[in-house]
ROMAR-833729 format. One record per residue: residue number from 1; x, y, z of N, C-alpha, C in turn. Coordinates in nm, 3 decimals. Atoms other than C-alpha are relative to their C-alpha. Layout:
<pts>
n,npx,npy,npz,capx,capy,capz,cpx,cpy,cpz
NUM,X,Y,Z,X,Y,Z,X,Y,Z
...
</pts>
This chain:
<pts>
n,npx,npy,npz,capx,capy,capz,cpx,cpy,cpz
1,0.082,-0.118,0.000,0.000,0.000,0.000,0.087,0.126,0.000
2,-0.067,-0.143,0.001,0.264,0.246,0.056,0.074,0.010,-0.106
3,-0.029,0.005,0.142,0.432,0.165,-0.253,-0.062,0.034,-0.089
4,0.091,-0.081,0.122,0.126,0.275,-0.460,0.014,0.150,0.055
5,-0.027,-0.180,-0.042,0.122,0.580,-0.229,0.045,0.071,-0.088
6,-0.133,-0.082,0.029,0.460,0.653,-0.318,-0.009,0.045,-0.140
7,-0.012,-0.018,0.147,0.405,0.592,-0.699,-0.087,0.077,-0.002
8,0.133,-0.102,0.065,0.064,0.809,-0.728,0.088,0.102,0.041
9,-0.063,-0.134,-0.092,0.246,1.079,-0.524,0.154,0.058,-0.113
10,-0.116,0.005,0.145,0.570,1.049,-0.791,-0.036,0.041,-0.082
11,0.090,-0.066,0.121,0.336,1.103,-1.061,-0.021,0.127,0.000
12,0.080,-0.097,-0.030,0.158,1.376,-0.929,0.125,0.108,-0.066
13,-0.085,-0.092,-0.028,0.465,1.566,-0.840,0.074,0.021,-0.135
14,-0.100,0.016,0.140,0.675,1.458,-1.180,-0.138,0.122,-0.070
15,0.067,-0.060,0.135,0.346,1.553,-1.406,-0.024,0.198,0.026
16,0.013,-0.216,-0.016,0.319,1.933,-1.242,0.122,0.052,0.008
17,-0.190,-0.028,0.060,0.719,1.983,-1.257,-0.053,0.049,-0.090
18,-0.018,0.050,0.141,0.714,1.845,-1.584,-0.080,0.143,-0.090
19,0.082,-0.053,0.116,0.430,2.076,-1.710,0.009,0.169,0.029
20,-0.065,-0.110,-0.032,0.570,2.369,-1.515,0.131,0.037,-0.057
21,-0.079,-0.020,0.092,0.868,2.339,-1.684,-0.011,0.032,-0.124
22,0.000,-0.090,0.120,0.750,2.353,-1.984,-0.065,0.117,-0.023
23,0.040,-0.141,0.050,0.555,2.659,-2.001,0.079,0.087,0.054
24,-0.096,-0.056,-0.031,0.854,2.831,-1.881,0.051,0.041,-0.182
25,-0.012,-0.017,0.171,0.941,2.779,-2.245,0.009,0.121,-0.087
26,0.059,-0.164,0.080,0.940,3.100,-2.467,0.048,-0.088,-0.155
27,0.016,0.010,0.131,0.788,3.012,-2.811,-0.044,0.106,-0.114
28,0.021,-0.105,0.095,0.742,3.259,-3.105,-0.044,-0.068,-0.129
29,0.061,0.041,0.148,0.611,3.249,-3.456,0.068,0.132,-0.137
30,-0.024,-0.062,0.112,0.734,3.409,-3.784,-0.092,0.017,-0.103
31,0.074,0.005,0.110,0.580,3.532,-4.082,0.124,0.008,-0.137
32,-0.132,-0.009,0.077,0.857,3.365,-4.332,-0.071,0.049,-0.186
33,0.051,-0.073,0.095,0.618,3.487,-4.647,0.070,0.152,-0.028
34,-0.033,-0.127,-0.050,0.649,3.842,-4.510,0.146,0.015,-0.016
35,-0.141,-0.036,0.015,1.038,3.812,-4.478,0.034,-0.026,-0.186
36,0.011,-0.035,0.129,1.044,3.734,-4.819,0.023,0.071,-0.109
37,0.014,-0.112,0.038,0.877,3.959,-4.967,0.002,0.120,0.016
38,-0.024,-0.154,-0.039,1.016,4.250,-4.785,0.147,-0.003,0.035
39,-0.130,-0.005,-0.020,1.367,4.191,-4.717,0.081,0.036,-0.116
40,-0.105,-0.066,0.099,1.640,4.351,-4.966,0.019,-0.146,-0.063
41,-0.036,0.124,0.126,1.748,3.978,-5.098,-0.127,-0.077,-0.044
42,0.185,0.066,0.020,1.364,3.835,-5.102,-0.006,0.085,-0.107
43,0.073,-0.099,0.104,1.275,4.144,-5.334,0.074,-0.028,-0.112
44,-0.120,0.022,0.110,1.604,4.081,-5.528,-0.067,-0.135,-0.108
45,0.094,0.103,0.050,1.515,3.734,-5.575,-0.116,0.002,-0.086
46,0.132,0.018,0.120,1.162,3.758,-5.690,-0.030,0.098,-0.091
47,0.030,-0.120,0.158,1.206,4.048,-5.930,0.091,-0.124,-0.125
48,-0.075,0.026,0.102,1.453,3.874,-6.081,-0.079,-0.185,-0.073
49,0.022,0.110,0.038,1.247,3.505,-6.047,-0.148,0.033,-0.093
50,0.091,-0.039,0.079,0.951,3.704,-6.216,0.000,0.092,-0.152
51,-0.031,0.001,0.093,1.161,3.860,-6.452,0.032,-0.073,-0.116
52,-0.013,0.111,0.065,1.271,3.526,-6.563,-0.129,-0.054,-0.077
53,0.140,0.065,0.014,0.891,3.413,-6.567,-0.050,0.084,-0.124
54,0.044,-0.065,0.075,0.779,3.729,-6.760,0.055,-0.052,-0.148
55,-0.061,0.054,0.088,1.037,3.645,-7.013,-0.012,-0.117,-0.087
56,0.056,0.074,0.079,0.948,3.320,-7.085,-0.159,0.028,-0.058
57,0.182,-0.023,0.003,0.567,3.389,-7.108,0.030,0.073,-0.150
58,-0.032,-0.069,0.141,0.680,3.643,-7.397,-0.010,-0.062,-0.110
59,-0.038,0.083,0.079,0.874,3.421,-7.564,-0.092,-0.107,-0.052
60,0.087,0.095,0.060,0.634,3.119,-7.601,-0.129,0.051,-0.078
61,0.125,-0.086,0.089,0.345,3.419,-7.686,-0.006,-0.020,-0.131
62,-0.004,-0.063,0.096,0.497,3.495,-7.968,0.033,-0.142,-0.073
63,-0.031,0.115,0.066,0.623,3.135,-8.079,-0.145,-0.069,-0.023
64,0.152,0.023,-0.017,0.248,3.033,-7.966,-0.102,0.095,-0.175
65,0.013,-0.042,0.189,0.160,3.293,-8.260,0.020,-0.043,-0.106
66,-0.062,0.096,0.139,0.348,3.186,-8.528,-0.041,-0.120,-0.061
67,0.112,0.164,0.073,0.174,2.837,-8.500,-0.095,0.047,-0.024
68,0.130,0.021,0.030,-0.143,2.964,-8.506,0.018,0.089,-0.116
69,-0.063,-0.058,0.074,-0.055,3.210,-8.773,-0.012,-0.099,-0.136
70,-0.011,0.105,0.086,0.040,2.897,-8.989,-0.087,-0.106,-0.022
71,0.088,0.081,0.009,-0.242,2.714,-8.890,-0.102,0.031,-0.108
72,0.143,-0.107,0.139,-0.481,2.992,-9.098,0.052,-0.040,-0.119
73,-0.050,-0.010,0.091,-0.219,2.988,-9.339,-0.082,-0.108,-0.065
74,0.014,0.151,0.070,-0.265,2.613,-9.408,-0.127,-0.032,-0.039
75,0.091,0.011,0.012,-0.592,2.627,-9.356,-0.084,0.078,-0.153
76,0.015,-0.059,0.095,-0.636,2.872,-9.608,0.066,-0.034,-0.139
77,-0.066,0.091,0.135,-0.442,2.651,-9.861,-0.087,-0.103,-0.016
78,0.093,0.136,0.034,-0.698,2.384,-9.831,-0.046,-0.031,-0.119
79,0.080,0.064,0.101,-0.876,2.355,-10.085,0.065,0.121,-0.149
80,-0.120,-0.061,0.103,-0.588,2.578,-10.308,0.099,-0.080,-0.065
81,-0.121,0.138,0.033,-0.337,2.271,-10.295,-0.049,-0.117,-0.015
82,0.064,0.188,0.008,-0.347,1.891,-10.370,0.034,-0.015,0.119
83,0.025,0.097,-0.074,-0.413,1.681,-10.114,0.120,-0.030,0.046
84,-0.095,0.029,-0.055,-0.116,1.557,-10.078,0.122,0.086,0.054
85,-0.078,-0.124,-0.095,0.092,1.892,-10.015,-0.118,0.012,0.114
86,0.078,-0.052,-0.092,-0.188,1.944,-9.771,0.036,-0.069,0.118
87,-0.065,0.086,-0.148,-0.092,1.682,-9.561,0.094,-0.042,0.059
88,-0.131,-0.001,-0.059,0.280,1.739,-9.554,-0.009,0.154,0.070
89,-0.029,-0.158,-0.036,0.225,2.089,-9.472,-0.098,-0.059,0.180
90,0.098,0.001,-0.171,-0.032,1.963,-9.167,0.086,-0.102,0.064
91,-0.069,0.112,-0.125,0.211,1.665,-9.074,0.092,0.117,0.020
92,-0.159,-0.093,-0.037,0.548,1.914,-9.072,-0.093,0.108,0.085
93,0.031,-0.161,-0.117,0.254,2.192,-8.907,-0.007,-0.084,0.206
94,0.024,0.102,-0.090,0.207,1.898,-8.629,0.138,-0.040,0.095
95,-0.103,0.043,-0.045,0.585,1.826,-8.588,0.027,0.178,0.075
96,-0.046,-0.111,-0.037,0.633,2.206,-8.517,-0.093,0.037,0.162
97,0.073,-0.027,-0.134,0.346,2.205,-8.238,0.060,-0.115,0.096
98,-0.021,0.083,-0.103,0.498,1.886,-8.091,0.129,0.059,0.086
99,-0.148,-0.014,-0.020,0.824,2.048,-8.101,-0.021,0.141,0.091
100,0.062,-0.080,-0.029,0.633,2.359,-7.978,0.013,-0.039,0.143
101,0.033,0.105,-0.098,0.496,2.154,-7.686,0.109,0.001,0.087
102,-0.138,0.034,-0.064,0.853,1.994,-7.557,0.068,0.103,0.045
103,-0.109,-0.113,0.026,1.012,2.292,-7.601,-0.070,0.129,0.175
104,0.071,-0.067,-0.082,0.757,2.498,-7.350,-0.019,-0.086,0.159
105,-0.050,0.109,-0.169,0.763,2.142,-7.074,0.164,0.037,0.031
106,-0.083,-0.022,-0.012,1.109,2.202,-7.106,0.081,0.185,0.098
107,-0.048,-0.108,-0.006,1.142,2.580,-7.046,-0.143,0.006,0.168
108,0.088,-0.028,-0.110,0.844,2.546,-6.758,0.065,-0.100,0.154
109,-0.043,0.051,-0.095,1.051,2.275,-6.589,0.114,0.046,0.029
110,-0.097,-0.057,-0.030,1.368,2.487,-6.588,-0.023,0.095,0.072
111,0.046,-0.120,-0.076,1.161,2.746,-6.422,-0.035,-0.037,0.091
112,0.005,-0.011,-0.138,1.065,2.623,-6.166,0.115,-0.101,0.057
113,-0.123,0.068,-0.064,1.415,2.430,-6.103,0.062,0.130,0.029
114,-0.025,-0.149,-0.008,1.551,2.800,-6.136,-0.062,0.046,0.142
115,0.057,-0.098,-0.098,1.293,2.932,-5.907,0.032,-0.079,0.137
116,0.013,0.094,-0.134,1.314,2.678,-5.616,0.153,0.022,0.025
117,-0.089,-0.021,-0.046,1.664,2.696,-5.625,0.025,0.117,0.047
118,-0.033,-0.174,-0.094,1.694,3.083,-5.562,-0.073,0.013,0.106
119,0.026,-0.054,-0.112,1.455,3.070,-5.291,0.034,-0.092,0.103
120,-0.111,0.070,-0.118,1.645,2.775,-5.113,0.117,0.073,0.026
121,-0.073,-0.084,-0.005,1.911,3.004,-5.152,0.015,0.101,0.113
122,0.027,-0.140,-0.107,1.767,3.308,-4.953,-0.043,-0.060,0.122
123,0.043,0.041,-0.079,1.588,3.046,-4.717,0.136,0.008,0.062
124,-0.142,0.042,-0.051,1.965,2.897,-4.653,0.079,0.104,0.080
125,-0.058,-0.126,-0.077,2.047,3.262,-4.602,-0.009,0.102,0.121
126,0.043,-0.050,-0.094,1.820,3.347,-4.372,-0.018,-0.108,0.142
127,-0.022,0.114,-0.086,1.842,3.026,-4.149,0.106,0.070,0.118
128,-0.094,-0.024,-0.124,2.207,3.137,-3.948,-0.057,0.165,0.033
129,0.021,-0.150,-0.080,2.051,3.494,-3.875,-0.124,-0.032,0.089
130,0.132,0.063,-0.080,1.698,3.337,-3.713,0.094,-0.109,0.083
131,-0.057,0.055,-0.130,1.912,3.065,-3.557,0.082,0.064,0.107
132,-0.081,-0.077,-0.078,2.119,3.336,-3.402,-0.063,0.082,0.113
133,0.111,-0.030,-0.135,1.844,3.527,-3.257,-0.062,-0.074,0.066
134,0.076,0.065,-0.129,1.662,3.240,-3.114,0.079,-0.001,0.150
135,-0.098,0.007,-0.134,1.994,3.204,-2.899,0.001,0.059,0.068
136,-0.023,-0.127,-0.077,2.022,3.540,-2.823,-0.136,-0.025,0.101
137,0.173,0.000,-0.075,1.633,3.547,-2.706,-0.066,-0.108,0.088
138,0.018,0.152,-0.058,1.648,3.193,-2.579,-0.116,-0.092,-0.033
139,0.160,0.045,0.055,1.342,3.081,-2.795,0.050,-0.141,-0.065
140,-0.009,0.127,0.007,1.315,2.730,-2.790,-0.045,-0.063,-0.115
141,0.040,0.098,0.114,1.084,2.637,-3.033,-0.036,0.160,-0.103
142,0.025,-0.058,0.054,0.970,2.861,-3.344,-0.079,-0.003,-0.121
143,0.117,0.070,0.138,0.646,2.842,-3.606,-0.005,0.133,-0.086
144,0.024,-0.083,0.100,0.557,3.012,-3.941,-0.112,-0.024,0.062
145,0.176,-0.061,-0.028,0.259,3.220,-3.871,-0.064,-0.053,-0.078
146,0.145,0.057,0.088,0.048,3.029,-4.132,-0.040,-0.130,0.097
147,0.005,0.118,-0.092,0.051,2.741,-3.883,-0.103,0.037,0.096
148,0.036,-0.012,-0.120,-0.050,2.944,-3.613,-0.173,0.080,0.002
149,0.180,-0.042,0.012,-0.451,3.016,-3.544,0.028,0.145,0.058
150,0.012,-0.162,-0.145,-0.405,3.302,-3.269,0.105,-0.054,0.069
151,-0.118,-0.040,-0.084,-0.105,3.417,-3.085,0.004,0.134,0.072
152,-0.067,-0.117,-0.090,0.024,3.672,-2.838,0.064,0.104,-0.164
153,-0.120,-0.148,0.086,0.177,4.036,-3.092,0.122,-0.063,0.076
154,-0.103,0.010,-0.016,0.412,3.996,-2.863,0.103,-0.147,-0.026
155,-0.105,0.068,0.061,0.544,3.677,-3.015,0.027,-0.013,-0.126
156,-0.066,-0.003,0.114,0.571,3.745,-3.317,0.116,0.096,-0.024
157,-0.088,-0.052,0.037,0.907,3.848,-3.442,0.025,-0.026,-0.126
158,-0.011,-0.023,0.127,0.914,3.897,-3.778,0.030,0.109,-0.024
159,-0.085,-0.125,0.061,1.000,4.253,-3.820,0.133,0.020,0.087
160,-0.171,-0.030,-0.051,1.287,4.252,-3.595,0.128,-0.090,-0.058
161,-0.057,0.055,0.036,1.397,3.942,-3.760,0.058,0.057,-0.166
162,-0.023,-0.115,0.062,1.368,4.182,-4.066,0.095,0.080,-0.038
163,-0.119,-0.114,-0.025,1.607,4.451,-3.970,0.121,-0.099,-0.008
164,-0.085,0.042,-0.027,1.840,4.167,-3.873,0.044,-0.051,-0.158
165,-0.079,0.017,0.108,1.838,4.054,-4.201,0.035,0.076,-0.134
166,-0.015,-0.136,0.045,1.823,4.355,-4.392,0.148,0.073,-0.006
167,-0.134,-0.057,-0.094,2.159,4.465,-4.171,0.084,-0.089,-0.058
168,-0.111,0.093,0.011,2.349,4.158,-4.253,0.017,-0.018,-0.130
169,0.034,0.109,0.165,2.230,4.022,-4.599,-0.004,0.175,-0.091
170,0.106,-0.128,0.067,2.294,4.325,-4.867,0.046,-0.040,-0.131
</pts>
């Protein structure tokens, strides 16, 4: 009997420690969107990953034209040509849309290999300046604000994290 005592009494005492300890804790939340898109290398970045984007978009516009362009053309040869030019001109108009096609998977999967890499980049960059302040601040754990339902203002640090990287990163 005194052996259960002891153990309920162990419990007790461990589980209100235990849960006193942790809310001792200091947790915060970021808004890593926000750093992003407002920090000097974030802005850098996505001008330049939307310049890229714009660029292609252009480019395929106007290549995108040209087929259809040739499609009238051909179309408008129909019943001008034999038969049989008709249907080298629609197989070779066919090889140019396939080639069309490839050519646009190709330039959409370089874009976003492009894009992912530059913003692992800035992530990577902004990693040792956030791990530096948690130290400083002693913040144990740390969430992106899209995670978080409702929080304390005062834990969010995102604009001070901001300045810090603003200051360091130019």
């Amino acid at each position: 009997m005194k052996y259960l005592l002891k153990l309920i009494v162990t419990i007790f005492l461990s589980f209100f420690l235990f849960t006193s300890l942790m809310s001792e804790e200091k947790n915060s939340f970021i808004d890593i969107d926000f750093l992003l898109q407002n920090s000097n290398i974030g802005k850098r970045v996505l001008k330049n990953i939307n310049d890229l984007n714009q660029k292609n978009i252009n480019q395929l516009e106007k290549k995108n034209k040209k087929l259809i362009d040739l499609e009238i053309e051909i179309n408008n040869k129909k019943n001008v040509i034999s038969e049989k030019d008709f249907k080298n001109e629609v197989s070779n108009f066919q090889e140019k849309v396939k080639t069309f096609t490839e050519e646009k998977n190709k330039i959409v999967k370089d874009f976003k290999n492009y894009r992912n890499s530059e913003l692992e980049k800035v992530f990577k960059a902004f990693n040792p300046i956030i791990s530096d302040y948690m130290k400083q601040n002693s913040i144990k754990i740390l969430f992106d604000s899209k995670n978080i339902f409702m929080g304390s203002p005062n834990s969010n640090i995102t604009q001070e994290v901001l300045k810090l990287i603003n200051n360091k990163i130019e």
